[in-house]
C-alpha positions in Angstrom: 182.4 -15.6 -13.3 180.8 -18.7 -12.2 177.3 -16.9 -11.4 177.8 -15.8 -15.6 178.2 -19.5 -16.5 175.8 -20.6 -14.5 173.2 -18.3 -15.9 173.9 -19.0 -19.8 174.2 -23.1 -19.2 170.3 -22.1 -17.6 169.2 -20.3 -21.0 170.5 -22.7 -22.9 168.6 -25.5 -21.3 165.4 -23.4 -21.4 166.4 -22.8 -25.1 166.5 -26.5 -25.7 163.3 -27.2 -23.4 161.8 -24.2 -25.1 163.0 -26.1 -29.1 162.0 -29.6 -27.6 158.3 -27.8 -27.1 157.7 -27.1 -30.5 155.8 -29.2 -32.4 156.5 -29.6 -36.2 154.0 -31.0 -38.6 156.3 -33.7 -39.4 155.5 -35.0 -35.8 151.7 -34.9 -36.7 151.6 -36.4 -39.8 151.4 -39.6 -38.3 147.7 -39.0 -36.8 146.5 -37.0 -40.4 144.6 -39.6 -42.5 145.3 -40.1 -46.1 143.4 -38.3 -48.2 143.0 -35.2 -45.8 144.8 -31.5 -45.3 146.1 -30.0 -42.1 144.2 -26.9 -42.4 144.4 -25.3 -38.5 146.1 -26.7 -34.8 145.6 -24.8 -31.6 146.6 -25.8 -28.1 148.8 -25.2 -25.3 150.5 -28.8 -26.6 151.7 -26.9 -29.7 154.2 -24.9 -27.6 154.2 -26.2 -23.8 155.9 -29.6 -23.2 152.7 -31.2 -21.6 148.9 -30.3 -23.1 146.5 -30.8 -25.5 146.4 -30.3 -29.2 143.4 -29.9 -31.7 144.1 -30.7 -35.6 141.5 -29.4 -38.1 141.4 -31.3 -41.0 140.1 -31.3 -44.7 138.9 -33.7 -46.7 140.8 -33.6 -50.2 137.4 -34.6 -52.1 134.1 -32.6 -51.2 133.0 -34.2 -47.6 130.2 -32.9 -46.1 131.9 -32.5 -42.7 135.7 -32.0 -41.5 137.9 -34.1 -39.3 138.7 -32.9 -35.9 141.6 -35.0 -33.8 142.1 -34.2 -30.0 146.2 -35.1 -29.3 147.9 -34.9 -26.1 151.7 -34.3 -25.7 153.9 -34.9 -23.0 157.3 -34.2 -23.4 157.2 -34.8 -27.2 155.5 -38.1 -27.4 151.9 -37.5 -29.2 148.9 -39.6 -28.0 145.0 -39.3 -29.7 142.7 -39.0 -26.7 139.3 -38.3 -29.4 138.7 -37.4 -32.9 135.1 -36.3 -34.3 134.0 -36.3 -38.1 130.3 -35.3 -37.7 130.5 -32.5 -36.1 131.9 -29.4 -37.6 129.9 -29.1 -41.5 132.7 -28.0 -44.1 133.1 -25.0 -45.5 131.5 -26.0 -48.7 128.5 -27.0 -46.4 128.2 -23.7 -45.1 127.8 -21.9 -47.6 129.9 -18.8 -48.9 129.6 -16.3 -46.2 130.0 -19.1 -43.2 133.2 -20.0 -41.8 134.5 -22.6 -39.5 136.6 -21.5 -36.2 137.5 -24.5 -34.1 140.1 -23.3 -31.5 141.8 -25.2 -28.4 142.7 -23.0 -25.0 143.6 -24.6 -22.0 141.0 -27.2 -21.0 138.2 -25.3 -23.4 137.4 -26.8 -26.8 135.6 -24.5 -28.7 133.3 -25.5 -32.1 132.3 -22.2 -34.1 131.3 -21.8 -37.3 128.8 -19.3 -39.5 126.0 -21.2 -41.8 124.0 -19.4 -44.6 124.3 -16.0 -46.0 124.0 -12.6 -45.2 120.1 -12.7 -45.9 119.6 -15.5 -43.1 122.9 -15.8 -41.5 123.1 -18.3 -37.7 126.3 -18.6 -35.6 126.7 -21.4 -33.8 129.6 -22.1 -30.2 129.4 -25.1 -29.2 132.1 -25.7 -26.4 133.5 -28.4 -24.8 135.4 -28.9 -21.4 138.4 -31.2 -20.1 137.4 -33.7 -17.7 139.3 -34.8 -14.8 140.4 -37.9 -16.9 141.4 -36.3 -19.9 138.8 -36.4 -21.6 136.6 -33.9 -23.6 132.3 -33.9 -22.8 130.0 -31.1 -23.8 129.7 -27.8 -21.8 127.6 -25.5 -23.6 125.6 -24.6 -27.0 124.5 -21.3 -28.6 123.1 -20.0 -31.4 121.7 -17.5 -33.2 120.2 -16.1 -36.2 120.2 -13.2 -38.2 117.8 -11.6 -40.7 119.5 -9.1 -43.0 122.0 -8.2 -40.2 119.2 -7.9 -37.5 119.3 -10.8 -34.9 116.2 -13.0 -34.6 115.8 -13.2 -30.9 113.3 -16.3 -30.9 116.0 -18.3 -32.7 118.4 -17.3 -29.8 119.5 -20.3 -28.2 121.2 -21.6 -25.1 121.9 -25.3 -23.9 124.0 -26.6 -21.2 125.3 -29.9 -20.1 122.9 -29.9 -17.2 119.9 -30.5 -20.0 121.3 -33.0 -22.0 123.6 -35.4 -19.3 127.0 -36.0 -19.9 128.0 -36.0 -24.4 132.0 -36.4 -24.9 133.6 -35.0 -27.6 134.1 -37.8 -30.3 130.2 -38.5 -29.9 129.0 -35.0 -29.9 126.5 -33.5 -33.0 124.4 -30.4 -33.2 121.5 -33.3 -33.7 122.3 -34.9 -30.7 123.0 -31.9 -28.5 119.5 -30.8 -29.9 118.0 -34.0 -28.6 119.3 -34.8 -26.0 117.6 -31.2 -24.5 114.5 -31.9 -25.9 114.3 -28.9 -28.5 114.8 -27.8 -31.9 117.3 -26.1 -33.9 114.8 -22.9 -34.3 112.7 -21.8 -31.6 109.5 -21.0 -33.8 108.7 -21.5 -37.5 106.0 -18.8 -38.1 106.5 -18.7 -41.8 103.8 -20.7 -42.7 100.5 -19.0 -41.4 102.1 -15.6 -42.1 102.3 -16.4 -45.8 99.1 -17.5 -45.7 97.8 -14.5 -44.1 99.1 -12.5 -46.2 97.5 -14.1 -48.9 94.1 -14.5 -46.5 93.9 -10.2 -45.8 95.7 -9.2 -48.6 93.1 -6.6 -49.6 94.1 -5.0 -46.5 97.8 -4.7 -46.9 98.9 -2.3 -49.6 101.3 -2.7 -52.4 104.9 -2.9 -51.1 104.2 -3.7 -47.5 104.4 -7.0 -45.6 102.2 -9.2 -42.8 104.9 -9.0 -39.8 102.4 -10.4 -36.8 98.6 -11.2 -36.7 95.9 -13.1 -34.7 92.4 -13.6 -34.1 89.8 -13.7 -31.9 86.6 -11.8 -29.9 88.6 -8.4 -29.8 85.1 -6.2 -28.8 83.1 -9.2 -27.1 80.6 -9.7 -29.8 80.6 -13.0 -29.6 82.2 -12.8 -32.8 85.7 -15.3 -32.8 87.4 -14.3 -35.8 88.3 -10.6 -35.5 92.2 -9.6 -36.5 95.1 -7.7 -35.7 97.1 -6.5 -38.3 100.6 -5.3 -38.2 102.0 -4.5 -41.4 105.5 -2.9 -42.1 106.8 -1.5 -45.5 108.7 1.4 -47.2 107.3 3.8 -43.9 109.3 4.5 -40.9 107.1 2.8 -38.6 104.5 -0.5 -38.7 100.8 0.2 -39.1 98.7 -2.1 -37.3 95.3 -2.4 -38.0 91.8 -3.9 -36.1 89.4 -5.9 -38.4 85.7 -6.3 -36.8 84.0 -9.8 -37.9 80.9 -9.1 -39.6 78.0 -11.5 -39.1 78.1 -12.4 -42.7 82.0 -13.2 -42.2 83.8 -10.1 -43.7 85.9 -7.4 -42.1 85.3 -3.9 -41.2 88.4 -1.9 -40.4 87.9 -0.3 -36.9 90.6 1.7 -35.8 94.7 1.6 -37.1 97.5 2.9 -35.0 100.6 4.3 -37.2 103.1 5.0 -34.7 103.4 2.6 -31.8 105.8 0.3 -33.3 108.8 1.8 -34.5 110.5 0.9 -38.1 114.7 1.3 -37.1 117.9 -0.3 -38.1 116.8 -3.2 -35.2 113.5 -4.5 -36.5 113.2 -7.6 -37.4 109.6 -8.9 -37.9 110.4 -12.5 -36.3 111.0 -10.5 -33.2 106.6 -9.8 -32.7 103.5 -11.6 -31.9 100.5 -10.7 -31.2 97.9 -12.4 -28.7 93.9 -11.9 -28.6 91.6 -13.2 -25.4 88.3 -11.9 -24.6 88.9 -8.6 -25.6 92.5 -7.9 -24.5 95.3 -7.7 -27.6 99.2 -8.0 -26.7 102.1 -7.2 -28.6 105.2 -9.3 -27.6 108.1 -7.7 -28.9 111.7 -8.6 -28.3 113.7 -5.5 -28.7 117.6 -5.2 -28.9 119.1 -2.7 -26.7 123.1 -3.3 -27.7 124.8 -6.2 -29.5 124.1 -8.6 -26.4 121.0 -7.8 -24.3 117.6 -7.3 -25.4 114.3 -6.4 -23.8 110.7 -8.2 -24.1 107.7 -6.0 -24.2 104.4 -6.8 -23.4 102.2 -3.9 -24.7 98.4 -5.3 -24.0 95.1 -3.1 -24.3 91.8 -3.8 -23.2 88.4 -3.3 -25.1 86.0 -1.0 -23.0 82.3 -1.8 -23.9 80.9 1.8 -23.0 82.7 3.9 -24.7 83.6 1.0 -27.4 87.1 1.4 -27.7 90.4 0.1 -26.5 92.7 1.5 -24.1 96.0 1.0 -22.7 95.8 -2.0 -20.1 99.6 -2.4 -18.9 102.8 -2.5 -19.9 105.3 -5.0 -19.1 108.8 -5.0 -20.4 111.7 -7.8 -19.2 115.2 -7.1 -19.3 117.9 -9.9 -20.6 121.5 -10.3 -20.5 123.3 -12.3 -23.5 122.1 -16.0 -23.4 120.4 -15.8 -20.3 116.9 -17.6 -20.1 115.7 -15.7 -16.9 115.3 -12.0 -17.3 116.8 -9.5 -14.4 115.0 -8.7 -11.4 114.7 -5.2 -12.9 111.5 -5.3 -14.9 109.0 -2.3 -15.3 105.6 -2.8 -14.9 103.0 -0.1 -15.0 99.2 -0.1 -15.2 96.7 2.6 -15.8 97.1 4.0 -12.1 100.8 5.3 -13.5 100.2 6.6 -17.3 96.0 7.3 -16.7 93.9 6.7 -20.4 95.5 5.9 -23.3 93.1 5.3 -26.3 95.1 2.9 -28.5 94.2 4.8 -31.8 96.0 8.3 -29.7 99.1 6.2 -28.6 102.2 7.7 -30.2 105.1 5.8 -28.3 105.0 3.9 -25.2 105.0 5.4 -21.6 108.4 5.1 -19.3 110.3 4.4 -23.0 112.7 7.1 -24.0 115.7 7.1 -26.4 118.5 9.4 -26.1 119.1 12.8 -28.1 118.4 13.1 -31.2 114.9 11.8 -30.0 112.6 14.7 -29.0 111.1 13.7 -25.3 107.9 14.5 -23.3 107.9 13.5 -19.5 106.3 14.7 -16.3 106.8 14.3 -13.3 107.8 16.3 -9.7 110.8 19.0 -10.0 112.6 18.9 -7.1 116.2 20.9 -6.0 119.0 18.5 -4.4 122.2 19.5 -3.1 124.8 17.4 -4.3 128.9 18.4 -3.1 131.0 19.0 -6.1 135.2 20.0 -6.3 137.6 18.9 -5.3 136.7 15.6 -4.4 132.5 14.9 -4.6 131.9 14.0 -1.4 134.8 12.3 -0.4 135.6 15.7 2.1 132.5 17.0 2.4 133.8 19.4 4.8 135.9 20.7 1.9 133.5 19.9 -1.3 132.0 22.6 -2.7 128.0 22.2 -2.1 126.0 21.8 -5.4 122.3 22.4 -5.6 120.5 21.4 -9.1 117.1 20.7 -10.2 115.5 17.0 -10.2 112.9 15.7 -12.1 110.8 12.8 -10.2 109.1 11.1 -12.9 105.7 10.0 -12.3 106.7 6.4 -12.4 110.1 4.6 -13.2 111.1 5.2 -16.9 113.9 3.2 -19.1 116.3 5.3 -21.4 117.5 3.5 -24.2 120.9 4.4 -26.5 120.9 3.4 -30.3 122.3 0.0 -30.9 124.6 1.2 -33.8 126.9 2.8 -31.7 130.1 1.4 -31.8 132.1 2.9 -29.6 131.8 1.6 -25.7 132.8 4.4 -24.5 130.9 7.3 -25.9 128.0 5.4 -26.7 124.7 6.2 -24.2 124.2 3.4 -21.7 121.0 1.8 -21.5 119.6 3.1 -18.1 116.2 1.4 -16.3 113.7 2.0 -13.7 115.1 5.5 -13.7 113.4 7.5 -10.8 115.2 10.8 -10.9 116.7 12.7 -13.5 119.1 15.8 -13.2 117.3 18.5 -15.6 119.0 21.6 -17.2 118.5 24.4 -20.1 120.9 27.0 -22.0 117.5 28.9 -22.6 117.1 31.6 -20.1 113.6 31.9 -20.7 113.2 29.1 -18.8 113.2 29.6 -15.0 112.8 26.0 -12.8 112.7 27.9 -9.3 108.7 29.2 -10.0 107.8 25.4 -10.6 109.8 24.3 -7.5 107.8 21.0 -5.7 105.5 21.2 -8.4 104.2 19.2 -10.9 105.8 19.6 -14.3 105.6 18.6 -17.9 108.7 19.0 -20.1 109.8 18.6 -23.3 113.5 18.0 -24.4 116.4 15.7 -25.1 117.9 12.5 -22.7 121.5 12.6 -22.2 124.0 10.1 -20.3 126.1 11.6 -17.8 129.6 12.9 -19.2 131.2 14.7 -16.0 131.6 15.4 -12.6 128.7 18.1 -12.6 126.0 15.1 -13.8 124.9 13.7 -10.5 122.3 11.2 -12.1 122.9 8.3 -14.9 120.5 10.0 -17.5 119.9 13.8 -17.4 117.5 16.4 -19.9 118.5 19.5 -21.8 115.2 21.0 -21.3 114.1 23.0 -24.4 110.1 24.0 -23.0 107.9 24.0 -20.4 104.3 22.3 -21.6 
């Protein structure tokens, strides 16, 4: 009996605690200025009977920025620690498809809001951490910037409070955050001489297509300084780039084109590439997305060669990076002539050691090999048990990079973007086809990259072989 009263007298004072805990809007009309809206709080304060609180308020005539005031409860009894008016642009400011998400959780302050329209459209986070004082300074900005839906990976940005020194929250802008690391709210305006090479070449770029990337310089060491590369995209699925020869009276001679080295896909965006010419060499720099977050930069660079007057292949570089991170991952591929041989640039088709998966129709050579891997019941676990599996391995000829298509949704089904692949579990439902008369033998085949589904895939990315070549 007493153990029963005990326990309800302890629910109801949690019930009252729990009540007490609550704050009402009546208690935060006090810090809401006249002529402004409660339009959003967050923070444990709201609930919890000591933290912080964050009020989001609206002007009630059109202001170009909103009020944000930083409250700190204990035990019921409100106190302002900050509040910020030029920080967070108001929704009028940003336009009809931004939106403004300010949010308080635990000791992070988070800024977020959407500005321009679906044509050009740039998120912003700008974040905010409780000091040991109370207090609220800067943490970390980000942005970035889409084109028609496709990110613009120069405009991706990523500051920190270790470049711009301590900023607290009721001081804080995007201008100041932006200055105080010594940059720039877009990474590269390369609008400008676009446009006006467009105009400049534009009896070189046919009706309906557009000047994506171009440069100039001595591309076949005449002497000559003022040859150009071209790259032009338009209603095709792919770009065409195009090599104009300086003549000595100062026009253009078209030299060689190249229709299928950089793809048209759901992921191009034409602020992504650059193009780079020095005594003879050319290089594409292309950032690529890979999935919603990462993204790869390419350098594709080809080299004039004064015998046979043509350009070939030099090396291919291509950086892996992960979200905002400005340092790419130790795994980067790198391969010169000595791995993919002679590539004429007018002959190149698609880039060596870059595959995508099925539906994309792959060529690759390499080494077949047979491996024994143990199978049921448990894989190697009790290998005295495990059945003992032997299947056929390609070795490529040098590390390759398999890449999945960025609209899949779906982390689970959706093909993994695999690198510096250097073996690759190979199969075919032909019978025709018979691997044990190519056995440690070189190989070319011809087929479809798939990502490993079950416990009889003993590699990351394997090949339904449909031919021999």
């Amino acid at each position: 009996m007493m153990k029963t009263i005990f326990l309800s007298l302890f629910l109801l004072c949690c019930g009252i605690i729990t009540a007490h805990a609550q704050i009402s809007e009546k208690q935060l009309k006090p810090f809401i200025p006249k002529g402004y809206t409660l339009a959003d709080t967050s923070g444990d304060g709201l609930k919890q009977s000591s933290g912080d609180i964050l009020l989001e308020l609206v002007s009630d005539e059109p202001d170009d920025f909103e009020t944000l005031i930083l409250l700190h409860n204990e035990k019921g009894k409100l106190t302002k620690i900050a509040e910020n008016s030029s920080l967070l642009m108001s929704k009028d400011m940003l336009s009809t498809s931004g939106g403004t998400y300010p949010s308080l959780s635990g000791t992070i302050l988070s800024v977020d809001y959407s500005l321009g329209s679906g044509s050009a459209l740039s998120d912003i986070s700008i974040q905010f951490e409780k000091t040991k004082d109370g207090q609220y300074e800067f943490k970390e900005y980000t942005a970035s910037t889409k084109n028609h839906g496709v990110e613009n990976l120069k405009e991706r940005q990523k500051i920190t409070a270790a470049q711009t020194g301590t900023i607290s929250f009721a001081e804080a802008t995007e201008d100041l955050i932006l200055k105080k690391a010594n940059t720039k709210a877009t990474a590269e305006n390369k609008d400008m001489p676009v446009y006006k090479a467009q105009k400049q070449f534009a009896k070189y770029i046919p009706d309906g297509f557009q000047l994506a990337a171009f440069a100039e310089g001595d591309l076949n060491l005449d002497g000559l300084k003022k040859d150009v590369v071209l790259v032009i995209f338009g209603p095709e699925i792919s770009c065409r780039i195009l090599l104009l020869m300086q003549q000595s009276n100062g026009t253009y001679k078209t030299a060689q084109n190249n229709n299928k080295l950089i793809d048209i896909d759901d992921t191009f965006n034409a602020n992504n590439l650059k193009v780079v010419i020095k005594n003879g060499y050319f290089t594409f720099e292309q950032k690529v997305p890979v999935d919603d977050n990462d993204f790869d930069q390419r350098y594709i660079t080809f080299k004039y060669d004064v015998a046979p007057k043509n350009w070939f292949l030099h090396r291919l570089d291509v950086e892996h990076y992960s979200g905002f991170d400005t340092k790419p991952s130790k795994d980067v591929t790198h391969l010169t002539t000595k791995e993919f041989g002679k590539i004429a640039f007018q002959e190149m088709k698609h880039l060596p050691g870059v595959y995508y998966y099925e539906p994309a129709i792959s060529v690759i050579s390499g080494t077949l090999i047979k491996k024994m891997f143990y199978g049921a019941p448990n894989y190697g676990e009790t290998p005295e048990k495990d059945e003992k599996v032997w299947v056929y391995m390609l070795k490529p000829d040098y590390p390759v990079n398999a890449y999945g298509y960025v609209e899949q949704q779906n982390d689970e089904t959706a093909d993994k973007n695999v690198t510096n692949i250097t073996e690759i579990q190979v199969y075919s439902r032909d019978k025709k086809i018979d691997f044990k008369n190519y056995e440690n033998k070189k190989i070319k085949l011809q087929g479809f990259f798939q990502s490993a589904q079950t416990g009889h895939h003993y590699t990351e990315v394997l090949m339904e072989v449909k031919k021999i070549l």
